[in-house]
C-alpha positions in Angstrom: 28.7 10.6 -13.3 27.9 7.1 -14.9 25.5 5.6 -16.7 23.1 3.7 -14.8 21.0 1.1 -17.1 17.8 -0.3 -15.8 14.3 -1.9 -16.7 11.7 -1.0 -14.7 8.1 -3.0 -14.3 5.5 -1.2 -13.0 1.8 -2.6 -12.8 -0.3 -1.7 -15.3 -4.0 -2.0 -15.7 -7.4 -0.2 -16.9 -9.2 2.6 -14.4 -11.8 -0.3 -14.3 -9.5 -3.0 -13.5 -7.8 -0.6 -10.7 -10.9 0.4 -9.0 -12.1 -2.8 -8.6 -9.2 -4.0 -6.6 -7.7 -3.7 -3.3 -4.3 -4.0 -4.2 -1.5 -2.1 -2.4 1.4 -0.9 -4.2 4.8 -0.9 -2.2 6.0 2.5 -0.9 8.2 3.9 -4.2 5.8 1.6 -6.4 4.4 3.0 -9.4 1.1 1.8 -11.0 -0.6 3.1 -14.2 -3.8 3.4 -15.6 -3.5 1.9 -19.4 -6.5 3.7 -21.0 -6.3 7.2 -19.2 -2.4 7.0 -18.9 -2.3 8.2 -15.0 0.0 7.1 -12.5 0.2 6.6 -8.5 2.9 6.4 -6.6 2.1 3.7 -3.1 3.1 4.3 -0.1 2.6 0.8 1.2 -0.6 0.5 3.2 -3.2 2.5 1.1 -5.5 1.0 -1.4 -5.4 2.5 -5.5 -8.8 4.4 -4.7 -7.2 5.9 -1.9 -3.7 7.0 -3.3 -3.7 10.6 -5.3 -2.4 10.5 -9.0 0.5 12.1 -9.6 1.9 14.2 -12.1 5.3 14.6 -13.4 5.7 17.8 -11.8 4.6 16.7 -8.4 8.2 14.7 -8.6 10.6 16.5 -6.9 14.5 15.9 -6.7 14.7 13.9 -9.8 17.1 15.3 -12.2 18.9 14.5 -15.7 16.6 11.9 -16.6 16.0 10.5 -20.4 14.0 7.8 -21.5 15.1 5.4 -24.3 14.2 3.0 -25.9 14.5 -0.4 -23.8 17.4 -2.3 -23.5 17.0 -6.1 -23.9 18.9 -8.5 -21.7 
């Protein structure tokens, strides 16, 4: 198995901001809430206040994973 290095950037904003908007992530796309540190996961169509948040255990299939710190460049 190899090493796979990659930087990820997912949308980040407050509950307030989110619920305000009617922004629709890409299926696969994560967003974040900044202040109560929640995620959803889009599916393409659906707007945030209509997406479930998701836990780390509602992940399935994603195994031997660590987080570092980033990697510049």
């Amino acid at each position: 198995m190899s090493t796979v290095y990659a930087r990820l950037l997912n949308n980040i904003k407050t509950s307030a901001e989110w619920a305000e908007s009617d922004f629709a992530l890409y299926e696969g796309e994560i967003g974040i809430e900044s202040d109560t540190k929640l995620m959803k996961v889009g599916d393409g169509s659906s707007t945030w206040n209509n997406l479930p948040y998701m836990a780390l255990s509602d992940i399935a299939g994603i195994k031997n994973v660590s987080i570092n710190s980033p990697v510049d460049g």
